[in-house]
C-alpha positions, -999 to 999 in steps of 0.1 A, spaced: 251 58 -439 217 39 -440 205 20 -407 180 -4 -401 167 -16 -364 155 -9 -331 190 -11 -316 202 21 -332 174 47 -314 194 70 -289 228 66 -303 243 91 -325 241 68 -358 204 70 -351 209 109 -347 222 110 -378 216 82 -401 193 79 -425 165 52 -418 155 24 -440 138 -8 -437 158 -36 -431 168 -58 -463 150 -91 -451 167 -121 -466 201 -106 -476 234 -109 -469 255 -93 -446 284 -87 -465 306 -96 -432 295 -133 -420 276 -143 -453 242 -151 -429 207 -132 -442 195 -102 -426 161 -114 -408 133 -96 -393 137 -77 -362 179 -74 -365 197 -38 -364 224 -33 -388 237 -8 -415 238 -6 -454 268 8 -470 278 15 -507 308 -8 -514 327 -8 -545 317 -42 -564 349 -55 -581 345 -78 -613 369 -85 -641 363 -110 -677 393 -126 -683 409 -109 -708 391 -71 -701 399 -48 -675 382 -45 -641 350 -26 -636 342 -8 -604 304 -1 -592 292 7 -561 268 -16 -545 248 -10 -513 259 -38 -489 243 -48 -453 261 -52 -424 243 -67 -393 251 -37 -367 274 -61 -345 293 -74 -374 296 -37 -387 310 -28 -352 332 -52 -347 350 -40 -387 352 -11 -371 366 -20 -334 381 -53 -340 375 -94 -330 373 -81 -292 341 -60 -294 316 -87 -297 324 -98 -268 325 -66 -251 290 -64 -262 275 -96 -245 299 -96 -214 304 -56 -206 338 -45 -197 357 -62 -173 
């Protein structure tokens, strides 16, 4: 998995990741809003579906961002971001 982001540093993705510069100006594949300077996230290789009418459908992977709370909340559902901002309770 690629990372991007201060927010990452002392957690075991940062551990383990691998480290890229963030992909200013595109997408997160999650909430359709541009990746912008100074966010955290992640970039995963996502399979890009297409079919032509008439053909069959072709499959290639494509490296997708995720900002890191929209990639956490895939992961640990709708209730995480708001574990984030408010803590547990």
């Amino acid at each position: 998995m690629k990372i991007f982001g201060d927010e990452w540093k002392g957690t075991p993705a940062g551990e383990d990741g691998e480290w890229v510069e963030a992909p200013v100006g595109a997408e997160c594949v999650d909430c359709l809003k541009p990746v912008v300077e100074g966010q955290s996230g992640v970039i995963l290789a996502l399979l890009d579906v297409t079919r032509e009418p008439g053909k069959e459908y072709t499959m290639e992977p494509k490296e997708q961002p995720y900002h890191r709370e929209c990639f956490l909340e895939s992961v640990f559902g709708p209730n995480f971001r708001g574990f984030i901002t408010k803590g547990p309770e």
